[in-house]
C-alpha positions as CSV (number, residue, x, y, z in Angstrom):
1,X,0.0,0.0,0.0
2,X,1.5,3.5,-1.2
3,X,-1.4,5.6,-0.7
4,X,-3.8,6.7,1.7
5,X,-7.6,8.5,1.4
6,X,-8.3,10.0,4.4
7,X,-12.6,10.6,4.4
8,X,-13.1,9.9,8.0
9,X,-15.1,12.9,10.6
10,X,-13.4,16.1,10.0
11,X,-12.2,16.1,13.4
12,X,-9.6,13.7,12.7
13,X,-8.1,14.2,9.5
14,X,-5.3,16.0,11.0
15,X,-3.9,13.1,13.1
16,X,-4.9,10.7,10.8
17,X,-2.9,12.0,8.1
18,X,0.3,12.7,10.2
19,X,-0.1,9.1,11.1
20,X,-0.1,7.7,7.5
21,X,3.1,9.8,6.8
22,X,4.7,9.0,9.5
23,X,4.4,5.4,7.9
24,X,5.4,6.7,4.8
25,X,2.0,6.8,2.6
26,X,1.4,9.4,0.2
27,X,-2.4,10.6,1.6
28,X,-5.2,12.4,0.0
29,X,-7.5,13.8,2.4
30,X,-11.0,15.3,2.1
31,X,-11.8,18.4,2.9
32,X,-11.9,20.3,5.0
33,X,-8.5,19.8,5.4
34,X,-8.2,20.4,8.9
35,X,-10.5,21.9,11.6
36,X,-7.6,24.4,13.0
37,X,-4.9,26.1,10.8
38,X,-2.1,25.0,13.0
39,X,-3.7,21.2,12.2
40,X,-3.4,21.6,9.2
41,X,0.5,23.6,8.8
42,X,1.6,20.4,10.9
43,X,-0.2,18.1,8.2
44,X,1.8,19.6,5.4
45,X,5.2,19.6,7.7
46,X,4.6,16.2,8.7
47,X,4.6,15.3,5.2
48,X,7.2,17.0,3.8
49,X,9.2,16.1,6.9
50,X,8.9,12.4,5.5
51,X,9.1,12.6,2.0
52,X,5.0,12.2,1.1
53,X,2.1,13.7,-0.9
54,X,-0.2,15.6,0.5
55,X,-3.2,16.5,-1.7
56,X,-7.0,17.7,-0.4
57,X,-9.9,16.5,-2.6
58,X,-11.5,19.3,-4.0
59,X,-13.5,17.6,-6.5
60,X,-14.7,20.4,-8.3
61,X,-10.8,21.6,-9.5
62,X,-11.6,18.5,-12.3
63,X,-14.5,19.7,-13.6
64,X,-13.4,20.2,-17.6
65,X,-15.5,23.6,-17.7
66,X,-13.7,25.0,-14.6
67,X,-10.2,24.2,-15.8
68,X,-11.5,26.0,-19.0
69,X,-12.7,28.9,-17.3
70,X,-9.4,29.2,-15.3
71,X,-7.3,29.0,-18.8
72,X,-9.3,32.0,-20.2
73,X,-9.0,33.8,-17.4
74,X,-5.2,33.4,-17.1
75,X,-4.5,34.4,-21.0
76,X,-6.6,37.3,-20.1
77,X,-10.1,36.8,-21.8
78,X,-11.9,38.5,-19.5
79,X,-9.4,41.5,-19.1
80,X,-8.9,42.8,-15.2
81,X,-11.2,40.7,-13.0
82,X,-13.8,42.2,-10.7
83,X,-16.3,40.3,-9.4
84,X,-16.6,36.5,-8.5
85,X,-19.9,34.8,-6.6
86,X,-20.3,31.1,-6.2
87,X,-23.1,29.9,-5.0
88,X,-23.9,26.0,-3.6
89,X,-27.2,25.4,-1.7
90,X,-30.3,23.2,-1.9
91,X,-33.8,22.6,0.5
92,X,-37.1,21.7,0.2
93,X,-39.9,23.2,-0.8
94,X,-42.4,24.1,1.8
95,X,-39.9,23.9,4.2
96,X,-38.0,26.7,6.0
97,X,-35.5,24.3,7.5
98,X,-34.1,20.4,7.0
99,X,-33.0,19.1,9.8
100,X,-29.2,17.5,10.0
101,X,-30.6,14.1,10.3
102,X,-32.0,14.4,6.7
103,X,-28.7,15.0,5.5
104,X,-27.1,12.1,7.3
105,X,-29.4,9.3,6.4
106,X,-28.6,10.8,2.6
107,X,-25.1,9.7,3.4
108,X,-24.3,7.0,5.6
109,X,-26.8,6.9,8.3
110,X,-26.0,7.2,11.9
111,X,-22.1,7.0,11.0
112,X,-22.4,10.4,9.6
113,X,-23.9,11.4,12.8
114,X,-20.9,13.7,13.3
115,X,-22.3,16.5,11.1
116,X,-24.5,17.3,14.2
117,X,-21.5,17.7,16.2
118,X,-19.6,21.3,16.0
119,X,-16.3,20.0,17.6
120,X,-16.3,16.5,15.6
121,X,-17.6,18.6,11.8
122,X,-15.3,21.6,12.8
123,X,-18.1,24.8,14.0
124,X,-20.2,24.7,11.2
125,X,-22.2,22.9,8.7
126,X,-23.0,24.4,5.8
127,X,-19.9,26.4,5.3
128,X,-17.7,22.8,6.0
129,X,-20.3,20.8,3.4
130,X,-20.2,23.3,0.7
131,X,-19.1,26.5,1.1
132,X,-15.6,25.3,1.8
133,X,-16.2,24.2,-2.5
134,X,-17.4,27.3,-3.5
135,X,-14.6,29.6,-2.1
136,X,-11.3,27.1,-3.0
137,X,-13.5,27.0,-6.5
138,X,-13.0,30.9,-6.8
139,X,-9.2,30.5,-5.4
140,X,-8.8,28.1,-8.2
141,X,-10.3,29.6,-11.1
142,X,-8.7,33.1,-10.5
143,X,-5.5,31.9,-9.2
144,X,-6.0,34.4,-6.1
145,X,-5.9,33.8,-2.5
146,X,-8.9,35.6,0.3
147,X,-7.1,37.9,2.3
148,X,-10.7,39.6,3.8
149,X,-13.4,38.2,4.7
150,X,-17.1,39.3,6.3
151,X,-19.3,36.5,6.8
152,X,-23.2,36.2,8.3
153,X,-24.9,33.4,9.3
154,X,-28.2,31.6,10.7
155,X,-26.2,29.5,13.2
156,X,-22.9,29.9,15.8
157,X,-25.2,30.9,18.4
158,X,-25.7,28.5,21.6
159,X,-29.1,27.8,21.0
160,X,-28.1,26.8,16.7
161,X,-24.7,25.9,17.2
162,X,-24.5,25.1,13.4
163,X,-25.4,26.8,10.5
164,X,-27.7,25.9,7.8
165,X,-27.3,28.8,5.5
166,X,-24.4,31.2,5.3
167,X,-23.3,34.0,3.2
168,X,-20.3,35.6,3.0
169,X,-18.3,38.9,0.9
170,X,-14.3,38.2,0.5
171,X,-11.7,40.3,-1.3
172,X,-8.9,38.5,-3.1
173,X,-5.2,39.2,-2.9
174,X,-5.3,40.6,-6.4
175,X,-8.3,43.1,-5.4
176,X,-11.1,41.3,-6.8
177,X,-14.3,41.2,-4.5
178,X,-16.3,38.1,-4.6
179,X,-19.6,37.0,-2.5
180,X,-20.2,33.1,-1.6
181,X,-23.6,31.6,-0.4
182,X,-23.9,27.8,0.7
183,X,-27.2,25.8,3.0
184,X,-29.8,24.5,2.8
185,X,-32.4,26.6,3.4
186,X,-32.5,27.2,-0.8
187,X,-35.0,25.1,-2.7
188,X,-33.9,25.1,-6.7
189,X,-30.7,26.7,-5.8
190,X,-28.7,28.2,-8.7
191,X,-25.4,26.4,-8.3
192,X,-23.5,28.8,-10.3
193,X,-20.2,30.7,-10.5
194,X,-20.2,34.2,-12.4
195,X,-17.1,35.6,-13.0
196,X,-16.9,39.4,-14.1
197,X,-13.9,41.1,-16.1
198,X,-13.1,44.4,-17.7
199,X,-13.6,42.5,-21.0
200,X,-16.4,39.8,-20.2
201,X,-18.5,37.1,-18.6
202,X,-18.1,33.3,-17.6
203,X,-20.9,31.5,-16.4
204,X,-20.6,28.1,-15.0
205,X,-24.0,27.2,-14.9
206,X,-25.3,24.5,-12.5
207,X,-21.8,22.8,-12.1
208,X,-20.9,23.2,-8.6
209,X,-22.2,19.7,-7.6
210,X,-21.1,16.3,-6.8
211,X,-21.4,15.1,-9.9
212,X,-20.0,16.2,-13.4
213,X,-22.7,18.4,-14.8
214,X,-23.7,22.1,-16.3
215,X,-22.5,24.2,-18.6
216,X,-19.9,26.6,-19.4
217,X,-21.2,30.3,-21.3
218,X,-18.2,33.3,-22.2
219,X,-18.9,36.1,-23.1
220,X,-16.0,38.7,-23.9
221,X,-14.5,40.4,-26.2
222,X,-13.1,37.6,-27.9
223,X,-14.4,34.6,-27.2
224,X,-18.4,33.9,-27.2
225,X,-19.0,30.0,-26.5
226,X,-21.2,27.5,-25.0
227,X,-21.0,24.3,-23.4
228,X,-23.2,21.8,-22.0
229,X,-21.5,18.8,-19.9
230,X,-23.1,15.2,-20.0
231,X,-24.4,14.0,-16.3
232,X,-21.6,11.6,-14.9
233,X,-21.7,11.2,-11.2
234,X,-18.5,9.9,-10.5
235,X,-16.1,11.7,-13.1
236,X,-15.1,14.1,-10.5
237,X,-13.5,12.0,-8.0
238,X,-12.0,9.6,-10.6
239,X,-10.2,12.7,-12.4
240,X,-9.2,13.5,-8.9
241,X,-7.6,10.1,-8.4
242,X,-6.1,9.8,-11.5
243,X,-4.4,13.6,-10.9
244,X,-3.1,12.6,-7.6
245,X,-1.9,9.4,-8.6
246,X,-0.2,11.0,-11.4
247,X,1.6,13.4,-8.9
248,X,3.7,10.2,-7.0
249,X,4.1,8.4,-9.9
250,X,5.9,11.6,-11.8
251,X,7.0,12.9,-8.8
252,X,5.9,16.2,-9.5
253,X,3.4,18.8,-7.4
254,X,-0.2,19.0,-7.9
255,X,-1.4,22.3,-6.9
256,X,-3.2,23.1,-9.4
257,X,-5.6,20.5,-9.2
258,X,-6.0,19.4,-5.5
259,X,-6.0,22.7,-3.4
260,X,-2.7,24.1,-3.4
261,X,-0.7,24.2,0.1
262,X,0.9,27.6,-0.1
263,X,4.4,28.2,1.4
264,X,3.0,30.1,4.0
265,X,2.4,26.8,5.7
266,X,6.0,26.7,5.8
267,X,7.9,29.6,5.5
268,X,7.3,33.2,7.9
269,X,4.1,31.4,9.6
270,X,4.5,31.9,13.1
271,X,3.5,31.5,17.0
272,X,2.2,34.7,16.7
273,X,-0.2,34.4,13.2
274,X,-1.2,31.0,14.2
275,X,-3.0,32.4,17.4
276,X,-4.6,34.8,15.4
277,X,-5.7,32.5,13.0
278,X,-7.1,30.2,15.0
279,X,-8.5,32.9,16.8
280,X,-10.3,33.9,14.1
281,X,-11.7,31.0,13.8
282,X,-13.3,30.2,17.0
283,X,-14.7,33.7,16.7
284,X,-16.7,32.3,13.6
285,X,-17.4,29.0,15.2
């Protein structure tokens, strides 16, 4: 055994993964990553420290109209980006609010009781099922890390410890402003992302899901096309296989394709910004 896929509670994908490198296994994790940033810097040091790969399954980097609308918008299709939104949601009609428990039986029954659970899921729900997608989506397409974020939320409070819908606004390193919603309070949802340039449009219409689906429409300057994807429900996840498997056998990085883990894991992260990350984070959770 060379590899390992780590898709246990969110709780414990941090020691489970320092435990497969330790053994020397190359380990793919699901996301979220981690529940606490300095989790997940001693994750990537752990592996680095013995000579494994550390990828985190973001399935929706493999989508072919996503790594389509990432190529235009590095040649520069769209001109100077401005605006990115990403939405992920769904619900019931006639329903203000599912419970958790719906959600679980969809899954594995009363193992996935843990998504009740704020310190076993990581202080939230929806934001850990899908809005964790939507924003590494944006990070992916426009090659730009968050450095702001404002968030609101129907949950974190002690009578609804977790969330079930969330919204947030974020500015990216290069200046663009973006807006993410995720829950389930959102029957039809539109699970879209728009992205907005000096020059243009992309729409990725109904393709942030689990499966391969949607379409991809450009509008710009100089390029006006449209694509439809055919409904494949596994796709995703073997593309993301295949691109991690690629990674040991070449011996080469995969950041582009499962989440990138930036040198600031590494290199000038200290005491000091860890606490403030982490502190940051219990203020949202």
């Amino acid at each position: 055994m060379d590899v390992v896929f780590i898709a246990s509670p969110n709780f414990l994908h941090a020691s489970y993964t320092q435990m497969a490198a330790q053994k020397g296994k190359h380990v793919l994790v699901e996301k979220p990553m981690a529940v606490r940033v300095d989790e997940a810097v001693a994750m990537v040091r752990t592996c680095q420290s013995y000579g494994v790969k550390l990828g985190v399954g973001f399935h929706l980097r493999h989508h072919p109209g996503h790594q389509e609308a990432r190529r235009l918008i590095r040649e520069g299709v769209l001109g100077t980006m401005t605006l990115a939104q990403a939405q992920w949601g769904g619900g019931r009609r006639g329903r203000a609010e599912i419970p958790l428990e719906v959600f679980m039986e969809a899954r594995s029954g009363r193992r996935s009781a843990w998504w009740s659970q704020p310190e076993r899921v990581g202080g939230a729900w929806a934001m850990m099922a899908m809005g964790v997608h939507c924003v590494d989506l944006l990070r992916f397409l426009l090659g730009q890390d968050v450095v702001e974020v404002a968030a609101l939320t129907d949950g974190q409070r002690p009578e609804s410890p977790l969330e079930h819908l969330a919204t947030m606004c974020v500015r990216f390193q290069g200046g663009v402003l973006g807006t993410v919603c995720c829950g389930s309070r959102v029957p039809d949802s539109k699970n879209d992302a728009t992205l907005y340039g000096s020059h243009g449009r992309i729409v990725l219409g109904n393709s942030l899901w689990t499966a391969l689906q949607g379409s991809l429409d450009v509008v710009s300057d100089t390029v006006q096309t449209t694509v439809a994807y055919q409904a494949d429900p596994l796709a995703l996840y073997t593309r993301q296989v295949e691109a991690f498997n690629e990674a040991i056998q070449h011996d080469k990085e995969a950041h582009d394709l499962l989440a990138p883990i930036y040198s600031w894991f590494t290199e000038g992260f200290d005491t000091a910004d860890l606490q403030e990350a982490n502190g940051l984070l219990a203020e949202l959770s």
